[in-house]
TIRO-2110 file (N, C-alpha, C; in Angstrom, 1 decimal):
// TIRO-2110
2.3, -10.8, 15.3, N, 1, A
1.9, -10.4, 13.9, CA, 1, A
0.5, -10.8, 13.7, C, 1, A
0.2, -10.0, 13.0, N, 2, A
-1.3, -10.5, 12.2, CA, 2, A
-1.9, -11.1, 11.5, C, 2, A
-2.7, -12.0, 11.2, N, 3, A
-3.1, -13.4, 10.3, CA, 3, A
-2.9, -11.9, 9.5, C, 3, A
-3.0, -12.6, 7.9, N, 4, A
-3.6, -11.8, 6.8, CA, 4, A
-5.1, -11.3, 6.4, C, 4, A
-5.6, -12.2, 7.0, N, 5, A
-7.5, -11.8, 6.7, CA, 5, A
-7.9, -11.0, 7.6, C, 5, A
-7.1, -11.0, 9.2, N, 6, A
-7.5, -9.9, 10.0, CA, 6, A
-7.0, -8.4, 9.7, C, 6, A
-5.2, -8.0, 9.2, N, 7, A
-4.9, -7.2, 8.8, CA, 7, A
-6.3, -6.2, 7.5, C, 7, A
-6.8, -7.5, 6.1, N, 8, A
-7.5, -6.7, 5.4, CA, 8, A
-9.0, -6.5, 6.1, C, 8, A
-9.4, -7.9, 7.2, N, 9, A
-10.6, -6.9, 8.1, CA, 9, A
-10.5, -5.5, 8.7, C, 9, A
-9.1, -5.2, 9.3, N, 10, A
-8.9, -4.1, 9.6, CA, 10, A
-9.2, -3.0, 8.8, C, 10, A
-8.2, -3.4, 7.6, N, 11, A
-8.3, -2.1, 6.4, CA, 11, A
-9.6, -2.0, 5.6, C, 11, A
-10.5, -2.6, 5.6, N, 12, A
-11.8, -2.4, 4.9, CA, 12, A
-12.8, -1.5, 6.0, C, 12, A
-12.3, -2.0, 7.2, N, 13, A
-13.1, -1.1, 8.2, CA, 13, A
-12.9, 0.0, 8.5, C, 13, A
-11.8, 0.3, 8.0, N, 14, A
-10.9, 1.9, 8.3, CA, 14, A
-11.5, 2.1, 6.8, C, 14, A
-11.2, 1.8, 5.7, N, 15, A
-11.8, 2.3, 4.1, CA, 15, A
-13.7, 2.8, 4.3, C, 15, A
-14.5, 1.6, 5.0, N, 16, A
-15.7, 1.9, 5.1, CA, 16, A
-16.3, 3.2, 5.9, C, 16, A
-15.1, 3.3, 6.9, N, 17, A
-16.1, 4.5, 7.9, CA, 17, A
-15.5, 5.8, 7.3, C, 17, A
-14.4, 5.7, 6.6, N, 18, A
-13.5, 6.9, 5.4, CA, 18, A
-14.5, 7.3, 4.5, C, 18, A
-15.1, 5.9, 3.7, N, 19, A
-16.0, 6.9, 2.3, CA, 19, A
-17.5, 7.5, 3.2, C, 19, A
-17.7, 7.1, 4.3, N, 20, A
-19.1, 8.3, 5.0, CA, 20, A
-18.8, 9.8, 5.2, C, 20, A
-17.1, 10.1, 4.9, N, 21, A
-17.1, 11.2, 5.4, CA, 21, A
-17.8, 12.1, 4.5, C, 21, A
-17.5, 13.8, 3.9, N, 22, A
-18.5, 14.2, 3.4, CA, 22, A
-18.0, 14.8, 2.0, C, 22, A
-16.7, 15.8, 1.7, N, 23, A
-16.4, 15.7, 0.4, CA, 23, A
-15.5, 14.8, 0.2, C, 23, A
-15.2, 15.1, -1.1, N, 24, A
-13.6, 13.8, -1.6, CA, 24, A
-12.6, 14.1, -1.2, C, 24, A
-12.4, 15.4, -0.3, N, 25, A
-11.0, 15.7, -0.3, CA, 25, A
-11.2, 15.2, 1.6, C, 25, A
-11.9, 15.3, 2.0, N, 26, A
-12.0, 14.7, 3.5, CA, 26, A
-12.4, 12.8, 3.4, C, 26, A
-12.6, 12.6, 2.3, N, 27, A
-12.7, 10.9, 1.9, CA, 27, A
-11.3, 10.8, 2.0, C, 27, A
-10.7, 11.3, 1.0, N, 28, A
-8.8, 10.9, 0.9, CA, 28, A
-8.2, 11.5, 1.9, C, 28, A
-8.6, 12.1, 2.6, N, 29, A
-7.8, 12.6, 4.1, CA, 29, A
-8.1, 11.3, 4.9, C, 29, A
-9.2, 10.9, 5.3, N, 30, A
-9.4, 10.1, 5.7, CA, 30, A
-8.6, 8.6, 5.7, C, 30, A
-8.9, 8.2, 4.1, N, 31, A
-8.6, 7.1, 3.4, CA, 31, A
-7.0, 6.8, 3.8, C, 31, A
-6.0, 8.2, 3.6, N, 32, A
-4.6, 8.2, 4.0, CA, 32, A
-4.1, 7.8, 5.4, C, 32, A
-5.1, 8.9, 5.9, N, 33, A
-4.9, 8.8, 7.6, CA, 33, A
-5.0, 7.2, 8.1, C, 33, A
-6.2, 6.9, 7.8, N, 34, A
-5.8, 5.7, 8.2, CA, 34, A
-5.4, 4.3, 7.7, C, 34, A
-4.8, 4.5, 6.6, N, 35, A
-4.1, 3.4, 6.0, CA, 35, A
-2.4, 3.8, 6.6, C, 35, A
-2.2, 5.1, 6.7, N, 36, A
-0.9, 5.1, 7.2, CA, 36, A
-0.9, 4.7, 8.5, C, 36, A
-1.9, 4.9, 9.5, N, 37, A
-1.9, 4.7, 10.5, CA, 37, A
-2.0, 2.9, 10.9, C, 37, A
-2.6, 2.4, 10.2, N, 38, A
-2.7, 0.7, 9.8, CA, 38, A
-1.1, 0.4, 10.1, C, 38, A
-0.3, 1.0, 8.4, N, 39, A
1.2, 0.5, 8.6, CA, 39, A
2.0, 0.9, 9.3, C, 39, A
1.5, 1.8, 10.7, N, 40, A
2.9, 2.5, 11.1, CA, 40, A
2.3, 1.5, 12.4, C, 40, A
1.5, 1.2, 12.6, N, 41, A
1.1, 0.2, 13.7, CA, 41, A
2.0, -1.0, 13.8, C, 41, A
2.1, -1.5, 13.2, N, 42, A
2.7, -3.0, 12.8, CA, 42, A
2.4, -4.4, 12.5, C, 42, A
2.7, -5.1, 11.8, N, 43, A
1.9, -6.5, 12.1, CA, 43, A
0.4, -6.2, 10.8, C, 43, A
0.4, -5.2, 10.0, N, 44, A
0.0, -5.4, 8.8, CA, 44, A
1.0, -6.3, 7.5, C, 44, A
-0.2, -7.1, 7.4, N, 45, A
0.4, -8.0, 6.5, CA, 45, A
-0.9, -8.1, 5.6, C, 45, A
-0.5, -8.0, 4.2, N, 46, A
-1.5, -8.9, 2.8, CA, 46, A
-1.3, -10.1, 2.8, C, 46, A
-2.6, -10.6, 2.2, N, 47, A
-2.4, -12.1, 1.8, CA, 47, A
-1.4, -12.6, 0.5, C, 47, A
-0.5, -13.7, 0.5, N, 48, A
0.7, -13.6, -0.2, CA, 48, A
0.4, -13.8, -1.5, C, 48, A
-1.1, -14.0, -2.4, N, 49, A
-1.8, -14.2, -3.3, CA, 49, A
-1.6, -13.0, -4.1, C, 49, A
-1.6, -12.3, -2.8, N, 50, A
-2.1, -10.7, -3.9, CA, 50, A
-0.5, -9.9, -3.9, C, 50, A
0.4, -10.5, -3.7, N, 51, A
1.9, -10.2, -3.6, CA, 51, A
2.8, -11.1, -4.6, C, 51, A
1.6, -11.6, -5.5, N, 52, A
2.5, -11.8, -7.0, CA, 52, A
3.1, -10.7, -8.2, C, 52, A
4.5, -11.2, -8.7, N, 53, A
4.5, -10.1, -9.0, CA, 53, A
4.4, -10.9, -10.7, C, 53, A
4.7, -9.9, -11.4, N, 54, A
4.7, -10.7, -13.2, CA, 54, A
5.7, -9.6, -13.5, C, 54, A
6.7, -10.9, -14.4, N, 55, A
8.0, -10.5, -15.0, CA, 55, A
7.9, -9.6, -16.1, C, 55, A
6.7, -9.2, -16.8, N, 56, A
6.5, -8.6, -17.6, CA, 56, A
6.3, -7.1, -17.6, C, 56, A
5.1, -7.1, -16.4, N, 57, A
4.9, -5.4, -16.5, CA, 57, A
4.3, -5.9, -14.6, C, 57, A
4.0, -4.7, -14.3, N, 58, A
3.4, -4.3, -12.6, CA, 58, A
2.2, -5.2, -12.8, C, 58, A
1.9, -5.7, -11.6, N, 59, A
1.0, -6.4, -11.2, CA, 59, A
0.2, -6.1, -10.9, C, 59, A
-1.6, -5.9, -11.0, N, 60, A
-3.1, -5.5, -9.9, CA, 60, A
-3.6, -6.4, -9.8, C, 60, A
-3.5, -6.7, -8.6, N, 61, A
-4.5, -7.2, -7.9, CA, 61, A
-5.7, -6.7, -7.2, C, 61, A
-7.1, -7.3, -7.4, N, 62, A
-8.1, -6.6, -7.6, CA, 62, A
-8.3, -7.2, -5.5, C, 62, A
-7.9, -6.4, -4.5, N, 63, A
-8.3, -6.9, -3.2, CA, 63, A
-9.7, -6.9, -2.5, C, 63, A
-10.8, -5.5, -2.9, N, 64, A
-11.5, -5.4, -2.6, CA, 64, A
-12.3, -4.4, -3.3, C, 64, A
-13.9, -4.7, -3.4, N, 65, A
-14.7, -3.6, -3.5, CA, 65, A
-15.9, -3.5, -3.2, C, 65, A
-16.6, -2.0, -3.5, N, 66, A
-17.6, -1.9, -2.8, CA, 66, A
-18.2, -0.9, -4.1, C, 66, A
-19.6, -0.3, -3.7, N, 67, A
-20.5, 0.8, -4.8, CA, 67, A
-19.5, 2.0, -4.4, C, 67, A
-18.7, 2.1, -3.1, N, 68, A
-18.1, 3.5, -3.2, CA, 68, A
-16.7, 3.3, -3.6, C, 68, A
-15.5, 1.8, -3.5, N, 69, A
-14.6, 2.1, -3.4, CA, 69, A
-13.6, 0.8, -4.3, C, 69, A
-12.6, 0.9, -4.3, N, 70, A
-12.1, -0.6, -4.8, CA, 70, A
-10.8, -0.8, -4.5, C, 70, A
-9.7, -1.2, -4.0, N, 71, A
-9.0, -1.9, -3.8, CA, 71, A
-8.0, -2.5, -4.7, C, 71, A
-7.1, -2.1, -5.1, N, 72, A
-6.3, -2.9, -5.5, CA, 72, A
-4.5, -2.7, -5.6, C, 72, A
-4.0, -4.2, -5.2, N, 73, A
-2.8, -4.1, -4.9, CA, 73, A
-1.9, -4.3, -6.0, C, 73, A
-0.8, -3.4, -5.7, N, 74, A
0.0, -3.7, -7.3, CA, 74, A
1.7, -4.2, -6.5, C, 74, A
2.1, -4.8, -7.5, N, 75, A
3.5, -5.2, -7.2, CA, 75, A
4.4, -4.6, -8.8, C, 75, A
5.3, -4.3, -8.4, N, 76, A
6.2, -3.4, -9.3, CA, 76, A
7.6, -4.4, -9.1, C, 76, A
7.9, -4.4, -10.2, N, 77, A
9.1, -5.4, -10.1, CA, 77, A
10.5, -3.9, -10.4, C, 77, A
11.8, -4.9, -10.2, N, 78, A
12.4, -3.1, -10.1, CA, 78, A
12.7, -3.0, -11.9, C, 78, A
12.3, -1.3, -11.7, N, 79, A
12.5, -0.8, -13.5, CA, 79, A
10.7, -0.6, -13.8, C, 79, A
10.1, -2.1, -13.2, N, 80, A
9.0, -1.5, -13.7, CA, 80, A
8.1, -0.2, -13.3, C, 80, A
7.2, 0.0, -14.5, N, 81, A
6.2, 1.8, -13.8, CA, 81, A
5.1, 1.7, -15.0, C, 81, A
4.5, 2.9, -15.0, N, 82, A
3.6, 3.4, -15.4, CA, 82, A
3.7, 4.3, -16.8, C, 82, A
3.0, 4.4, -17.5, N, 83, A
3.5, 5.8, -18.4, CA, 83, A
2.9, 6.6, -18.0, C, 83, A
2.6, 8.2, -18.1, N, 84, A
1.8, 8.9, -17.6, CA, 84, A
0.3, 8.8, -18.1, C, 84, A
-0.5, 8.9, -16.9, N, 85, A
-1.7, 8.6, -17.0, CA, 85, A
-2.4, 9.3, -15.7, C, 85, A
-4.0, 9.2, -15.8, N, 86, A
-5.0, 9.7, -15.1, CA, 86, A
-5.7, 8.6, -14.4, C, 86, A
-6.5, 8.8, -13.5, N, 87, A
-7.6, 7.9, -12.4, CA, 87, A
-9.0, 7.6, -13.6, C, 87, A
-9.1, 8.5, -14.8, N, 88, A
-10.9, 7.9, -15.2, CA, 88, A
-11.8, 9.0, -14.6, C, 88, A
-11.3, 10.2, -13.6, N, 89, A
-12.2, 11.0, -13.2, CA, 89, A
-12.4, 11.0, -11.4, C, 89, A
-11.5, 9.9, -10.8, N, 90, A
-11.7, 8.5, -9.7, CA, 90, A
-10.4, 9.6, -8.5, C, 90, A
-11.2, 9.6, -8.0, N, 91, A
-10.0, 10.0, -6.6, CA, 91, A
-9.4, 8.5, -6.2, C, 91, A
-7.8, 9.1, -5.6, N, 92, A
-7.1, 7.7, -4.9, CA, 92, A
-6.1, 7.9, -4.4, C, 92, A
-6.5, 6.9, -3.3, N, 93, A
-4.7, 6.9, -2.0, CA, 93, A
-4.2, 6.1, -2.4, C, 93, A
-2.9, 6.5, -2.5, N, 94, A
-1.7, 5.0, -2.6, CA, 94, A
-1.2, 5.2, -1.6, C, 94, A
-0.6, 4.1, -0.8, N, 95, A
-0.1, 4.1, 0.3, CA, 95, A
1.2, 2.9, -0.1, C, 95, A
2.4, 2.8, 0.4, N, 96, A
3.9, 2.0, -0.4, CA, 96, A
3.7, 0.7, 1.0, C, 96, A
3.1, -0.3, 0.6, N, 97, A
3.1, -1.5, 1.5, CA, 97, A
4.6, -2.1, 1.8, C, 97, A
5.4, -2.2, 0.7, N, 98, A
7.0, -2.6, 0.9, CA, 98, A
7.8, -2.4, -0.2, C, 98, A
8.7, -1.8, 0.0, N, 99, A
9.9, -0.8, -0.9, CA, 99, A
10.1, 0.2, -1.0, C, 99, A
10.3, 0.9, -2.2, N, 100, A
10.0, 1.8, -2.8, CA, 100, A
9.9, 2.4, -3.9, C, 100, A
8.7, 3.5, -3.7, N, 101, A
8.1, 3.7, -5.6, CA, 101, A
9.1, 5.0, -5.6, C, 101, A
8.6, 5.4, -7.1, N, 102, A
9.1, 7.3, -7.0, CA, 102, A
7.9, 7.8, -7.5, C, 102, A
7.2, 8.4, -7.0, N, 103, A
6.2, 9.0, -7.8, CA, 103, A
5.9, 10.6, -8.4, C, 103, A
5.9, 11.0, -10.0, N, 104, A
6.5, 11.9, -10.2, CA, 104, A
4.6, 12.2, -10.9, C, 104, A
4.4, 13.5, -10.5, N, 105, A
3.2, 13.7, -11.1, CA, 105, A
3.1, 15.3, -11.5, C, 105, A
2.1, 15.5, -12.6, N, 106, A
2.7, 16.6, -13.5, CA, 106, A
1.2, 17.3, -13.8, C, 106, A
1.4, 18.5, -14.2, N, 107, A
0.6, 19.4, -14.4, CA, 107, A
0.1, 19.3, -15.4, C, 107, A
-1.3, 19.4, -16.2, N, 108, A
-1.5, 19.6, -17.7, CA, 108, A
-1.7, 20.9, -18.3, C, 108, A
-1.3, 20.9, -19.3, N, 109, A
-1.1, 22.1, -20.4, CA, 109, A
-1.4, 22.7, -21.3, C, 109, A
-2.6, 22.9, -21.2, N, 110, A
-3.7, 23.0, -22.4, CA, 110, A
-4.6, 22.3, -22.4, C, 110, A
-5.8, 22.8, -23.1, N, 111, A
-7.3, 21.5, -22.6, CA, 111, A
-7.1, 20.3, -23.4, C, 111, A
-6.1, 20.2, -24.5, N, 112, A
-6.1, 19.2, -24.9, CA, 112, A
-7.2, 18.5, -25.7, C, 112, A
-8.3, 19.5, -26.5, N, 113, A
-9.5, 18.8, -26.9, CA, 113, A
-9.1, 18.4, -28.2, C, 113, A
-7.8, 18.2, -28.7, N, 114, A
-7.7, 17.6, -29.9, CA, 114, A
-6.9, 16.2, -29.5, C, 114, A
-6.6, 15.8, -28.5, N, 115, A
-5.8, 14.8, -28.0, CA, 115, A
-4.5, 15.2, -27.8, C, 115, A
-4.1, 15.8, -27.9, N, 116, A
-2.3, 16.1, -27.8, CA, 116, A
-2.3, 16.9, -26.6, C, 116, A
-1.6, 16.9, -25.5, N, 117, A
-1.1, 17.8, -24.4, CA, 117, A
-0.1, 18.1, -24.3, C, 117, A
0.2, 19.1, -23.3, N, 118, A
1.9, 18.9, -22.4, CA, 118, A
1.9, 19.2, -21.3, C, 118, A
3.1, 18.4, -20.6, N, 119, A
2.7, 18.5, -19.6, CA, 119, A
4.2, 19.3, -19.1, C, 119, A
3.8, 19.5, -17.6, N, 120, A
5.1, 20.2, -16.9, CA, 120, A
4.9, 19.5, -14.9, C, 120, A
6.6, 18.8, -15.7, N, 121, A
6.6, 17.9, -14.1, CA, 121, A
6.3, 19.4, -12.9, C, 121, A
5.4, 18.6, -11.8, N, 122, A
5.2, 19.3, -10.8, CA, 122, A
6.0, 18.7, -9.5, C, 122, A
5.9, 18.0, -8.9, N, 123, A
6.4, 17.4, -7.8, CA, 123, A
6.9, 15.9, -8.2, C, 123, A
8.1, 15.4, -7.4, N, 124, A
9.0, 14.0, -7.7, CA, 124, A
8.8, 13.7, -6.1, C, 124, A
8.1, 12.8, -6.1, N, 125, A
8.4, 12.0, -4.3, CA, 125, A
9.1, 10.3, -4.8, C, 125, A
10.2, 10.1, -3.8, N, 126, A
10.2, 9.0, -3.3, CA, 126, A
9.8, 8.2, -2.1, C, 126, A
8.6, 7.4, -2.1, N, 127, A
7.7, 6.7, -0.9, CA, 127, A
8.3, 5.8, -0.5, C, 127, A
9.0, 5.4, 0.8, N, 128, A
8.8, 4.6, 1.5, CA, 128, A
7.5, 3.6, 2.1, C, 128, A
7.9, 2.2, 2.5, N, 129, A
6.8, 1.9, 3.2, CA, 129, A
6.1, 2.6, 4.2, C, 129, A
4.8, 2.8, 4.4, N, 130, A
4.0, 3.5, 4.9, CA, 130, A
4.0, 4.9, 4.4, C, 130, A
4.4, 5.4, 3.6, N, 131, A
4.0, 6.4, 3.4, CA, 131, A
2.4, 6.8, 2.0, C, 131, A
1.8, 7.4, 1.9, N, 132, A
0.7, 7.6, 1.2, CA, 132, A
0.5, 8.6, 0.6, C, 132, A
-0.1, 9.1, -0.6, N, 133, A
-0.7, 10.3, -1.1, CA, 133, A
-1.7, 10.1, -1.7, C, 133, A
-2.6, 11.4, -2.0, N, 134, A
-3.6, 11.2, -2.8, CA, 134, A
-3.5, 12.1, -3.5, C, 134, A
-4.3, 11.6, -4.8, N, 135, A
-5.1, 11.9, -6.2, CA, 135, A
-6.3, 12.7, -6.4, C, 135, A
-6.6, 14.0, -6.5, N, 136, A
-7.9, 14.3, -6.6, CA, 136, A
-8.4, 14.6, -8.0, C, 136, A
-8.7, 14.0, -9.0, N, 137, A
-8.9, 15.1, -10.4, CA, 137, A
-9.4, 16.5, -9.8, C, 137, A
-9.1, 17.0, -10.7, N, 138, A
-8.3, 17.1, -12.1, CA, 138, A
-6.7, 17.0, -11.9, C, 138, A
-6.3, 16.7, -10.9, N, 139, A
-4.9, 16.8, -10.7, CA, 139, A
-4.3, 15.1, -10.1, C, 139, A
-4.3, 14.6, -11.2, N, 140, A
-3.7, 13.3, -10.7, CA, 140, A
-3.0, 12.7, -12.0, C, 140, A
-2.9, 13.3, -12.8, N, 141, A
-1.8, 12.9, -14.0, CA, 141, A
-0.1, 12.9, -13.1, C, 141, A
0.1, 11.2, -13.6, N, 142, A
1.2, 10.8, -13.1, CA, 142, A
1.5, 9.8, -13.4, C, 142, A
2.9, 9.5, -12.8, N, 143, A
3.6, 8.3, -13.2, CA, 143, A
4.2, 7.7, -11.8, C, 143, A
4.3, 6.4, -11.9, N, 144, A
4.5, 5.7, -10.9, CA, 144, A
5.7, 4.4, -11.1, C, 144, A
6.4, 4.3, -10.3, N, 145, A
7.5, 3.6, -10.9, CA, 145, A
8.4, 3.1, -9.8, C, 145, A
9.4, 1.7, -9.9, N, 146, A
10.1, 1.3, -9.3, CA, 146, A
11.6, 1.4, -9.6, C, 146, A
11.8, 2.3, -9.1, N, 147, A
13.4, 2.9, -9.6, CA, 147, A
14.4, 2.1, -9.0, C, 147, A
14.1, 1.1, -7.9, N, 148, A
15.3, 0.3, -7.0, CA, 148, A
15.3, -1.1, -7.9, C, 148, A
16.4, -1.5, -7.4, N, 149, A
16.6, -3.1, -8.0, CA, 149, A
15.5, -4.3, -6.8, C, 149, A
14.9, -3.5, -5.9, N, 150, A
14.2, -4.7, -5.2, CA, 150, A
12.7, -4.4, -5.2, C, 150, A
11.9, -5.6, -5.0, N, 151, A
10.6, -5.6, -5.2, CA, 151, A
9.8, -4.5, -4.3, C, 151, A
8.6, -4.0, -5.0, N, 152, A
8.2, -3.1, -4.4, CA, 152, A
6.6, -3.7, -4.5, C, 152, A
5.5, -2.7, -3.7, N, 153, A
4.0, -2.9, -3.4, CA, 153, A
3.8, -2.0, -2.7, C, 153, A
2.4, -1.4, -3.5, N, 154, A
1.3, -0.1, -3.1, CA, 154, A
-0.2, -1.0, -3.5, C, 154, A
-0.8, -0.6, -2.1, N, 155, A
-2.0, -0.6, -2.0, CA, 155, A
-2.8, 1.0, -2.6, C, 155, A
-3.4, 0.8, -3.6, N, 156, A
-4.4, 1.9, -4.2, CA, 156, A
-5.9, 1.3, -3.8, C, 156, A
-6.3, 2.5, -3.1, N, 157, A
-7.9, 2.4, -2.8, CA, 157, A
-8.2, 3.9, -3.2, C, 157, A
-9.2, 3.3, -4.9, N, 158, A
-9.9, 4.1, -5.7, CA, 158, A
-11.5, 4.3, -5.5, C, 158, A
-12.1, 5.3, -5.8, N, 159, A
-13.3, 6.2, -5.7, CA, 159, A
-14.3, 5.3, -6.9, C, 159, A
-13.9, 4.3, -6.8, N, 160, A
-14.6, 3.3, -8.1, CA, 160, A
-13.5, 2.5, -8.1, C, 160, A
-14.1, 1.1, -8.9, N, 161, A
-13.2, 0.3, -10.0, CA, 161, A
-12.9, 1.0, -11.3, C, 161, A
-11.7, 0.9, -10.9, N, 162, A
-10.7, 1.5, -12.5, CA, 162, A
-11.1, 0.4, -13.6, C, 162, A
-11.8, 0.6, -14.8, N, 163, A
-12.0, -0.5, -15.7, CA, 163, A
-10.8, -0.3, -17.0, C, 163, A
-10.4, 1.4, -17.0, N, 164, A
-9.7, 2.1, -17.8, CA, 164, A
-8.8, 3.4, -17.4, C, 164, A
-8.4, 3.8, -18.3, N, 165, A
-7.7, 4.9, -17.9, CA, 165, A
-6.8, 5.8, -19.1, C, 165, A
-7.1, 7.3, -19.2, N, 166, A
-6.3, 7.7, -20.3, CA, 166, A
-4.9, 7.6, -20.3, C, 166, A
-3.6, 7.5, -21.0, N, 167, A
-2.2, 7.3, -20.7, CA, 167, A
-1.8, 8.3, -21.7, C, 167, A
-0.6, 8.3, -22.0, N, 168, A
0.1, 9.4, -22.7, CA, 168, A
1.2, 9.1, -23.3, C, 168, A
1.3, 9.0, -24.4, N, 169, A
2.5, 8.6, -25.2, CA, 169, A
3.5, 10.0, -26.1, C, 169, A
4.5, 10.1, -25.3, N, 170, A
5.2, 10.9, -25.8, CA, 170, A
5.5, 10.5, -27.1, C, 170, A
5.0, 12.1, -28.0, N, 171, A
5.4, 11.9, -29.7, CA, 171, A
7.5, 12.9, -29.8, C, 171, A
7.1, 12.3, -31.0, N, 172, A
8.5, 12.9, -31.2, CA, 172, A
9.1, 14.5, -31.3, C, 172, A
7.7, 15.4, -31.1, N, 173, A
7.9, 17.0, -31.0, CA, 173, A
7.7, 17.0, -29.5, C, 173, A
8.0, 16.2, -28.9, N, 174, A
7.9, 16.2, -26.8, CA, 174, A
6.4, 16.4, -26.8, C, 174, A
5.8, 16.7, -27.2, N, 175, A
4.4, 16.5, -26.6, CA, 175, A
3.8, 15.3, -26.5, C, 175, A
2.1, 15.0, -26.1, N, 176, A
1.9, 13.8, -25.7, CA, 176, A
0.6, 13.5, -26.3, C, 176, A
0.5, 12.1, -26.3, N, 177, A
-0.6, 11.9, -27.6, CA, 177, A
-1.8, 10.9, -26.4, C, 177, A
-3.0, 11.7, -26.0, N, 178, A
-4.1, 10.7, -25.7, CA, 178, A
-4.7, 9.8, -26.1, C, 178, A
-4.3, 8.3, -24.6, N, 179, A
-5.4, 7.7, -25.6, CA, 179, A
-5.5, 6.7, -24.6, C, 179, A
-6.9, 6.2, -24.8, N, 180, A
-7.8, 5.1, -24.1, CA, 180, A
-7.0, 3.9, -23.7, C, 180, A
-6.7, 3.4, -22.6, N, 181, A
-5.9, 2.3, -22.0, CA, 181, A
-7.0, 1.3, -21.6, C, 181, A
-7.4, 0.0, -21.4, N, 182, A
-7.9, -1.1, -20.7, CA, 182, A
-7.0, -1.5, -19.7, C, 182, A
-7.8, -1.4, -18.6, N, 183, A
-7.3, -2.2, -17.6, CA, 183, A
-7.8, -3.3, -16.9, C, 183, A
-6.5, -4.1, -16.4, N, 184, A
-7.2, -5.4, -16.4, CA, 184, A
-6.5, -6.0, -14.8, C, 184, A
-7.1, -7.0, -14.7, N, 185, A
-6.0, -7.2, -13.3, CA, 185, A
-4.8, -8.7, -13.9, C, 185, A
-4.2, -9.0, -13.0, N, 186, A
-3.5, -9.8, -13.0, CA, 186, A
-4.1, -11.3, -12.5, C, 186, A
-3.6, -12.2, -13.2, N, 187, A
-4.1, -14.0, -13.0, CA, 187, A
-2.9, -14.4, -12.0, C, 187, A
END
């Protein structure tokens, strides 16, 4: 097995020669490829710092960044998730480091220039470890969530640091009300 600091040397060096490629959609081909290829190796391990979880809501940990890219690890307790929300404009791989998430991501419905949308679920995956997808705007409204009773973890490596992000709060006529989220990482 692998120290921890050599596992994330590995994965920053596979992240680094990924954002040279040339569009975003061959950045996240890339980015996937070889983060899957990392975990189906074996002997990838994080450091156990960034594998806290908090009893309150999902955990980020901020693992790495760079001017092209950022890193960060979340831990999901089971039940915990997301509400529906967007990247900020930010392409991103998630790849399921241990457990499993469900990840249900949805179409939008209108341009929504008055704040209100709707949406219409598009695709429901359940990810195992090693498995990955990406996010490209305009198509990454989604929700992300721990539907098992045991602890789960996804590495997200974003097209930037996420400082924020729009989310969506279902009103009482089913539709969804926009609005500006802060994000922050975990202590």
């Amino acid at each position: 097995m692998n120290h921890p600091s050599e596992s994330v040397t590995r994965l920053i060096e596979c992240l680094d020669a990924a954002v040279e490629q040339g569009s975003v959609e061959e950045i996240c081909a890339a980015v996937k490829k070889g983060m899957v290829g990392l975990m189906s190796q074996g002997g990838f391990e994080l450091p156990a710092e960034f594998l806290r979880q908090d009893p309150d809501s999902y955990a980020r940990h901020l693992l790495h960044k760079t001017d092209d890219y950022a890193v960060v690890i979340m831990v999901w307790g089971p039940g915990q998730g997301t509400p529906i929300h967007d990247h900020d404009e930010k392409w991103c791989v998630e790849c399921v480091y241990s457990g499993t998430i469900k990840v249900t991501s949805y179409d939008l419905l209108g341009d929504g220039t008055d704040g209100i949308v709707d949406f219409r679920e598009a695709t429901q995956v359940d990810a195992g470890k090693g498995m990955a997808g990406a996010l490209i705007p305009p198509f990454d409204y989604h929700v992300i969530e721990n539907a098992t009773d045991t602890l789960a973890a996804t590495i997200h490596v974003y097209g930037g640091e996420m400082h924020g992000c729009h989310t969506f709060a279902r009103m009482d006529d089913g539709r969804y009300q926009r609005q500006r989220s802060a994000l922050s990482y975990t202590v």
